[in-house]
N, C-alpha and C positions, 0 to 999 in steps of 0.2 A: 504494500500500500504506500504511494509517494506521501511523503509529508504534505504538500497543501494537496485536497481532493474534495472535489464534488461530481456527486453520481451524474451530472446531464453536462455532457460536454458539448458545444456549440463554438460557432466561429469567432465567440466574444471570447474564447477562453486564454488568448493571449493578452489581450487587453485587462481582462479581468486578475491575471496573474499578477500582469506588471502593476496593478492596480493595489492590491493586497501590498505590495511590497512597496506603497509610497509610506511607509510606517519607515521604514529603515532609511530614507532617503531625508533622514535629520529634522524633519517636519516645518521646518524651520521654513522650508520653499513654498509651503501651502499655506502660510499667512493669509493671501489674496482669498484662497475661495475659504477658506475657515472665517476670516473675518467677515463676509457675508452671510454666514450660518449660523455662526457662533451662538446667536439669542436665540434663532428658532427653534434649534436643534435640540431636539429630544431622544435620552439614549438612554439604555438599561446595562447598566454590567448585573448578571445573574449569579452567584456566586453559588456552584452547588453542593455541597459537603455527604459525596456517596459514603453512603452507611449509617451516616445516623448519628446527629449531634445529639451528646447525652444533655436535658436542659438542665439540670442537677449541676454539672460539671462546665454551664457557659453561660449563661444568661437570666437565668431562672433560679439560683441558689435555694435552698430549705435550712439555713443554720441551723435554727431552732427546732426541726425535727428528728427524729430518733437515729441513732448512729447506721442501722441500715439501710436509711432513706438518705441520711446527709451527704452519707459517703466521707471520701478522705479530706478533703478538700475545704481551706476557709474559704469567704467571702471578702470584700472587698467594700469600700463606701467610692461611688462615683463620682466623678465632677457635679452629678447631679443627686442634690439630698432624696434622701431613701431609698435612691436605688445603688443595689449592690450588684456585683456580678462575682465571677469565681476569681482568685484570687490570681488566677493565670493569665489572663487580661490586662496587664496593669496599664498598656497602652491606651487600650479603648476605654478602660476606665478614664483614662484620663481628657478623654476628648466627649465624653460621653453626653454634652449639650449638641452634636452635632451627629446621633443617629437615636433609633427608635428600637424599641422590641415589641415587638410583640409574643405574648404568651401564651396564647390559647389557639393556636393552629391547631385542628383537627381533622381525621378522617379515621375511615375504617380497617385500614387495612396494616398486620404486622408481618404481611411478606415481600422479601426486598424487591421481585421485580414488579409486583403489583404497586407496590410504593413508588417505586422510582416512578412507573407510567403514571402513576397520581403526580407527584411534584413536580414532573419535566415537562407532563400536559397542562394543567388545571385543571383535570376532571376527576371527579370521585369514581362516577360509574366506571365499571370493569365493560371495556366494549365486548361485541360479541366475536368469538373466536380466538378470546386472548390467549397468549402460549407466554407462560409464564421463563419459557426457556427461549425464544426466541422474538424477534421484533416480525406483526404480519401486516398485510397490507389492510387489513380491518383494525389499527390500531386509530387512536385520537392520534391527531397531528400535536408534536412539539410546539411548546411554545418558540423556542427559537424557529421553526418550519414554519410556525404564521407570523410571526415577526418579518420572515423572510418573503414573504407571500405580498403582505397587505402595507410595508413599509415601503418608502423611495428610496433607491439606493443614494448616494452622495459619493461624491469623488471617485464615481466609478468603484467601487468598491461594494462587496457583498453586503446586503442590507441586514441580514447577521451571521452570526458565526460563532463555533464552538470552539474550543480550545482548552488544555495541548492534548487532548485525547479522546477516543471515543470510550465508556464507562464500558469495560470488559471484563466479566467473572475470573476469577483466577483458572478456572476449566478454559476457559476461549469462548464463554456463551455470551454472546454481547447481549444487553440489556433492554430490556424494551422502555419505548418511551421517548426516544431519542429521536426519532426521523420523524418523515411525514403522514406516515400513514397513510388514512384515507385520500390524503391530499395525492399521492402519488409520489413514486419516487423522483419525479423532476424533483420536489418540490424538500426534498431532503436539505437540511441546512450544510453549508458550508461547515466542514470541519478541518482547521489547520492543525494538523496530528505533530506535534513538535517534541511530543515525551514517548518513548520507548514504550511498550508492552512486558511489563515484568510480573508475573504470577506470584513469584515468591517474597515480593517487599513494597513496603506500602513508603508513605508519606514524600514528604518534601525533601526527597535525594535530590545533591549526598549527602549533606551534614545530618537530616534529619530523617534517612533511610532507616524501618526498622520492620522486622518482622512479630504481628499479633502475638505468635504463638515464642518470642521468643528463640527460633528454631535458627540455627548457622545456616548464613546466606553469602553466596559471593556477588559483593556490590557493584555492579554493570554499569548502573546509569549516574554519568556524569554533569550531562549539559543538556539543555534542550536540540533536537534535530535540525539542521539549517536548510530549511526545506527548499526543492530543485527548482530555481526559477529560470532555468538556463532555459535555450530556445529548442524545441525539439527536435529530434535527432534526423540531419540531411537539410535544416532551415538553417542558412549562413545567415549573417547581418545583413549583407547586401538584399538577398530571397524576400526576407522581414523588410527589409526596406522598399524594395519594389511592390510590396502587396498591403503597403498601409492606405491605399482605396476605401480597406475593410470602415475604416470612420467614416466611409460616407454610407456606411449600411447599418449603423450603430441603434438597439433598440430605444425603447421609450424613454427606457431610464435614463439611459447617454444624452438622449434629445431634453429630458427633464435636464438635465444639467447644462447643458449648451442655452438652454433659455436662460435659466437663472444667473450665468456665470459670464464674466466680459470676455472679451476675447483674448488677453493675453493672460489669463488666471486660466481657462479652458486650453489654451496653446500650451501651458506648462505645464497641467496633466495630464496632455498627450505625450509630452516631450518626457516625462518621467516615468509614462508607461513603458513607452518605447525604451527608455533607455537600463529601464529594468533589465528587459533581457536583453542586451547588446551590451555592457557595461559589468563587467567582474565588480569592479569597485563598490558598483551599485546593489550591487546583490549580498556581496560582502555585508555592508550595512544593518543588514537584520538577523544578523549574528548577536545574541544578546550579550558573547562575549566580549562585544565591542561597546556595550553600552558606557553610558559615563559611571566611573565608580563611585561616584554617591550617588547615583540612582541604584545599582546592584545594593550598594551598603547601605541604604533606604529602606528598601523592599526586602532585603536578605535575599544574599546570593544562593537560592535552592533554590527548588521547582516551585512552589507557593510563592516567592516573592516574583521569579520568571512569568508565572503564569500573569499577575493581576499588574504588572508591570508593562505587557502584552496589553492586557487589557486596556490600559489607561491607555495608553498609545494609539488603538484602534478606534476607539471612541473618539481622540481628539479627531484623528482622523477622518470620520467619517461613519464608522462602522456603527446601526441603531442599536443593535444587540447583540451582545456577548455574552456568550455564556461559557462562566470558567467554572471546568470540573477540580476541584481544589483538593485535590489526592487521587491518585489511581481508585481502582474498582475496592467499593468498600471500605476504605482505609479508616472510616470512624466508626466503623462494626467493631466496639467495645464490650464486645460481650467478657474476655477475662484480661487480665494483666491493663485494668482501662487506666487507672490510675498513674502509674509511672507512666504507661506511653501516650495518656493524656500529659502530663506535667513537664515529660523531656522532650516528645519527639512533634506532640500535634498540635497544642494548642500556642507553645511559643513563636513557632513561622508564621502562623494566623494568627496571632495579635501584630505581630511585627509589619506583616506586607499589608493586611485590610486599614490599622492606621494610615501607615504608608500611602495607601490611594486614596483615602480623605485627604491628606495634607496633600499630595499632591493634585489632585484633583480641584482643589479649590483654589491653590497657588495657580489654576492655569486658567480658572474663569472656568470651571468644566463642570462645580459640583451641583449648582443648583438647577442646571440641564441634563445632570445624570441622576437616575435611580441607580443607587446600590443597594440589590437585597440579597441574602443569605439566607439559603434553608438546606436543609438534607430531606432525604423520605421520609424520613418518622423520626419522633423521640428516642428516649430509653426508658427501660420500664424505670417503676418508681423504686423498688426495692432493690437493692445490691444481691447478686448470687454468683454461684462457682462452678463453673465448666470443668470440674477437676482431670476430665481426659485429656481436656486439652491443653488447659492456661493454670499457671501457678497461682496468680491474684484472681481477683474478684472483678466482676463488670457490672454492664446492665445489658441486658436485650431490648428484643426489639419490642416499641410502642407506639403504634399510630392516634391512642388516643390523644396526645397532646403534642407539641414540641414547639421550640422559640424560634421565631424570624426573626433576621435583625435587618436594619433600613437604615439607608442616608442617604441624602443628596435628595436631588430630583423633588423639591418642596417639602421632603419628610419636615416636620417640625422634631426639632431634635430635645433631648433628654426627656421625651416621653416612653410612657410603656402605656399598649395598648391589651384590653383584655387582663386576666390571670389565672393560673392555675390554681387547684386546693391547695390543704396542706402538705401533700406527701409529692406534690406534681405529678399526679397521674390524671388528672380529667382538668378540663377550664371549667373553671369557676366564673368567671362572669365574660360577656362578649367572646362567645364561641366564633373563629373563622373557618373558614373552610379553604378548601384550593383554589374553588371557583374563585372567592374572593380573592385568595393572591393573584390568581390570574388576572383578572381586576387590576389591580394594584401595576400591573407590570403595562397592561395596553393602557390605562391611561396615563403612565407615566411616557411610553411613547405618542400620546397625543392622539389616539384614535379616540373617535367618537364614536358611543354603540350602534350608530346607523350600519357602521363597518361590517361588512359581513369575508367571508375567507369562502373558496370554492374546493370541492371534491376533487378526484380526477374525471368524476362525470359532470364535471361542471356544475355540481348542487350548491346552492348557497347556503350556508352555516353561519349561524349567531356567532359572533366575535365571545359577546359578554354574556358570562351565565349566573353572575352574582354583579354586587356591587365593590368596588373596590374598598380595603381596607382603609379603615380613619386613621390615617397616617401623616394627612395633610391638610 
């Protein structure tokens, strides 16, 4: 599988290449059409946490409940009075007038791939035919898949996109919930696959590489993938030069942009498509080991800080939605040993890089036009227990009755919490959400109105909005 891929390839797809890759080309040269977009422009970075943020151990603390419910872990007091979080935040603690939680997300479901097709869709209902082991063309479409449907692209670039991986079982069973579904496979989001496939190690390698069970792993992965933007094989520069005609056959969305954009701000997105693939140097550039070292030593030089670092980058850019998978497959599946590989390995790169992208996202004029929201599939149950086959310490499982969303940007009023759970966190307690609602939450932070409708691949039109969006703003 090459590192940038999308399943419908078309005659746009050099353009669209060199397009992706005006992130590495210093940003610095898109001033002109950013500064014409800058205020309209509405975008989401989705942040997803496969496996299952314990709320006990991030967002949702219980001090005061019984040592099997509290778990190991203190609490924390925030920038904002009364609310605490786990004591392994101290960053977001400390910014913490500048995002939201919510605590009472709910649904029905405590199995991983029915969950994940609930949180990556917004749908609760289980469609029909679903195969809990595989992704079918009777699935709900992703929300990055309607994103990419019903949004305008901008600087010639995908109107969303996933990243750096697609969510794969440590068997090889890719996950449902991720594509289009019903929509059709045209309609599969963009995914720049820039992290390795490794079964046997989870989190933010390399420093923060570690295996659940514990178990001796030889550590592979070093760096993110510098995916192939080179010209395809028998196309010289010259070939690519004599057949850039192709602009004069450019779809809607090119033509949406040629309306909106002057002519020499549209001439230098052509000129940095193009020079993407004719140009080493250029291609070089989105090498993240080239980034500036205090933006690596910002975000933390791992895959967590690579990923939403990415992130940020592509939204100034252009891109409406992103959706970053923030650990390989499962990585916050805490069922035993959750404590120490929550405390060392998981929850210190995510404080470090999600601050990270509020400060920087704000320093660039970018927060109040991006939503940043975080969820995983489900909770963790409320009570501490022991997989003794497998894991030395103690965890939680899995619990779709509850679990914590966190928000910023994009109009969130910050050091709120919205909703809450009882006492033990196992059910909400007041202002129950649903998926639908975060779904909500996410199209109208991209600025659709529920007139919006998204089509089949038999061309059927579908309701955008199936709740209303959460009070976040």
């Amino acid at each position: 599988m090459p590192a940038l891929f999308h399943p419908h390839f078309t005659r746009r797809d050099a353009i669209q290449a060199g397009a992706v890759g005006l992130l590495g080309l210093g940003l610095g040269e898109l001033n002109v059409l950013r500064a014409a977009e800058k205020h309209a422009a509405k975008s989401v970075i989705y942040v997803f946490l496969s496996g299952g943020l314990a709320q006990h151990e991030s967002f949702d603390p219980k001090p005061d409940a019984p040592d099997a419910i509290r778990g190991e872990f203190g609490s924390i007091a925030t920038k904002t009075p009364g609310l605490r979080v786990t004591e392994h935040l101290p960053k977001l603690a400390a910014c913490s007038d500048k995002w939201c939680v919510v605590r009472s997300l709910t649904h029905k479901s405590n199995d991983h791939s029915l969950a994940h097709h609930i949180m990556l869709t917004g749908r609760s209902d289980t469609p029909v035919g679903f195969n809990p082991n595989a992704p079918k063309p009777t699935d709900h479409p992703s929300l990055a898949a309607i994103a990419g449907a019903v949004t305008k692209a901008r600087n010639n670039l995908p109107p969303a996109l996933v990243l750096p991986d697609k969510i794969v079982h440590n068997t090889g069973r890719v996950l449902p919930g991720q594509f289009a579904g019903v929509m059709g496979r045209a309609r599969d989001p963009w995914f720049l696959e820039a992290s390795a496939f490794e079964p046997k190690a989870y989190g933010a390698y390399p420093e923060y590489e570690f295996d659940h069970q514990h178990r001796a792993f030889d550590a592979k992965r070093k760096a993110f993938t510098i995916p192939d933007l080179s010209l395809p094989q028998g196309v010289t520069g010259e070939r690519f030069g004599s057949r850039l005609d192709v602009l004069k056959h450019l779809d809607a969305q090119r033509k949406a942009l040629e309306s909106n954009a002057n002519t020499g701000a549209f001439s230098r997105s052509r000129a940095d498509a193009v020079s993407l693939l004719t140009d080493a140097r250029v291609r070089a550039a989105f090498d993240l080991n080239r980034a500036p070292a205090r933006d690596l030593e910002r975000y933390g030089n791992n895959a967590f800080g690579w990923s939403l670092l990415m992130s940020a980058r592509l939204v100034e850019a252009g891109v409406n939605l992103v959706q970053v998978n923030l650990g390989n497959n499962e990585s916050w599946d805490t069922h035993g040993n959750a404590f120490p590989n929550l405390k060392d390995k998981l929850l210190p790169p995510t404080d470090r890089a999600l601050s990270a992208l509020l400060g920087d996202l704000e320093q660039r004029g970018l927060l109040d036009s991006t939503l940043i929201v975080m969820a995983g599939e489900f909770g963790r149950t409320p009570r501490i227990s022991t997989l003794t086959q497998h894991y030395k310490g103690p965890g939680r499982d899995h619990w779709g009755a509850v679990q914590s969303v966190w928000l910023a940007g994009g109009g969130v009023k910050g050091g709120t919490v919205v909703g809450s759970s009882d006492k033990t966190g196992a059910y909400p307690a007041t202002d129950p959400q649903s998926p639908e609602n975060f779904a909500a939450t996410i199209y109208s932070a991209l600025g659709l109105p529920k007139t919006v409708a998204w089509y089949d691949a038999e061309t059927r039109p579908h309701h955008l909005y199936h709740a209303d969006p959460m009070p976040v703003v």
